[in-house]
C-alpha positions, 0 to 999 in steps of 0.5 A: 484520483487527483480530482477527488482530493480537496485543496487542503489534503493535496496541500498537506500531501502533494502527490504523495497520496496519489504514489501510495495508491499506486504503490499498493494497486501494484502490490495488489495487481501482482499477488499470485494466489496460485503460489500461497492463495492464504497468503494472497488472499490476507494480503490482498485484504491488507491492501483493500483496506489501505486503499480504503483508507487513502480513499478515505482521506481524499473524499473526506477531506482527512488527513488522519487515516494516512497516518495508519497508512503511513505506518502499515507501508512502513511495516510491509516496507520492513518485511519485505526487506528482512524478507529479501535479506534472508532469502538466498540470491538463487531462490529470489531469481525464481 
């Protein structure tokens, strides 16, 4: 991936482009649709089109879309840390 990005988006966001992709494959790679395939399946969507928006930014040589990107990881972020606040230490060890 380093490869697809000019020099002036790898300028502007160093490796931090190619850690959100990771960050948002893993996410993806670890969905378990037999635990709540709606939920799984939504998600999953959500995270193809992060990726087709870091895509974006690489190929076309735009900053613009990380933006968005930077916005919804925030988000997802933010949800998943009320998630753990509110969910019982046993029930997160399952």
């Amino acid at each position: 991936i380093a490869c697809l990005l000019s020099p002036s988006v790898q300028a502007e966001t160093g490796g931090a482009l190619l850690r959100a992709h990771a960050l948002v494959s893993e996410l993806q790679a670890t969905l378990q649709p037999e635990h709540d395939a709606a939920l799984a399946n939504e998600l999953s969507a959500f995270y193809d089109a992060i990726l087709r928006r870091i895509v974006n930014a690489y190929v076309r040589d735009e900053t613009g879309p990380l933006i968005s990107v930077a916005a919804a990881l925030r988000e997802l972020r933010g949800a998943w840390h009320t998630l753990s606040a509110e969910t019982p230490p046993a029930a997160r060890m399952l």
